[in-house]
N, C-alpha and C positions, 0 to 999 in steps of 0.2 A: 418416446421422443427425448433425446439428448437436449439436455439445456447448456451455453456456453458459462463459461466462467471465467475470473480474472485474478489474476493474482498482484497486488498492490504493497506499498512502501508509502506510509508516511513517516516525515519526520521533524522533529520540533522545530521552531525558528531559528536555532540557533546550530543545529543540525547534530546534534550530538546526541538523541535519544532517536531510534529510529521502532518502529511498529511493523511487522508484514504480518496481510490479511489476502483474502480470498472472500469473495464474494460473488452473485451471478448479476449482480447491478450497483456496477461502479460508483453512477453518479450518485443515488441515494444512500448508500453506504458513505460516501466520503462528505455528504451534507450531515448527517447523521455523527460522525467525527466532527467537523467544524462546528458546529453546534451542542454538545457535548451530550448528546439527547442520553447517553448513560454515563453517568457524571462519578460513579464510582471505578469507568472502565481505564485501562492503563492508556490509553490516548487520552482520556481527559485529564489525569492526574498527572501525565507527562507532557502535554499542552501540544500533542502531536496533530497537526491537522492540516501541513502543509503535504500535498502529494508528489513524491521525487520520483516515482516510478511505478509502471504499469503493464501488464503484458497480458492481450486475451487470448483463449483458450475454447476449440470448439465445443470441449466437455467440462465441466466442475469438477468432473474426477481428474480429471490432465492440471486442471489449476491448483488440485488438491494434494496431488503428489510435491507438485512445483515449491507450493508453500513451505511442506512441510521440508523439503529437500534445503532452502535458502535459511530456513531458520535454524539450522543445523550448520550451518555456513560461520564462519569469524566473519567479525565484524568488519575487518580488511576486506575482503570479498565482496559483502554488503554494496560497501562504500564504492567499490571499483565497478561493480555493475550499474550504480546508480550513475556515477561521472562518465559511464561509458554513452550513456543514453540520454543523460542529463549532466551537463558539466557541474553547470552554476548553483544546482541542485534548487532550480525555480520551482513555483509550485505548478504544477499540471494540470491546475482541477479549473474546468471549463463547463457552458453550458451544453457544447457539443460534446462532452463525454456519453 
């Protein structure tokens, strides 16, 4: 059985540090960032924990390709796909995630 998955953007408050991850559960993964529950990882030492962007995936392996493709991306790119979908670049993270 295929499990889905998601491929995610956060980035600091001030939006000039940005993070993209893959995970197969959104919400807990981006509580896990805002709480810095690994306090050595580059979100917590970059203070990245607002969510700008999100896209899911009916496989992990589809979200896994996706990631690896975007971070491979200039940072121009980054930027223009998050304003596409998010202008103001608000944070996204909700309980209905």
């Amino acid at each position: 059985m295929e499990r889905g998955g998601c491929v995610y953007i956060l980035a600091n408050v001030f939006n000039t540090v940005v993070y993209i991850g893959v995970t197969s559960d959104l919400f807990s993964r981006v509580i896990e960032h805002k709480n810095k529950v690994y306090p050595n990882s580059f979100t917590a030492k970059y203070n990245c924990s607002k969510l700008v962007y999100f896209e899911m995936f009916p496989a992990i392996e589809e979200a896994i390709a996706v990631e690896k493709k975007l971070k491979a991306w200039p940072r121009s790119w980054k930027n223009q796909l998050i304003e596409n979908k998010n202008p103001l670049w608000e944070d996204l993270f909700s309980d209905d995630l």
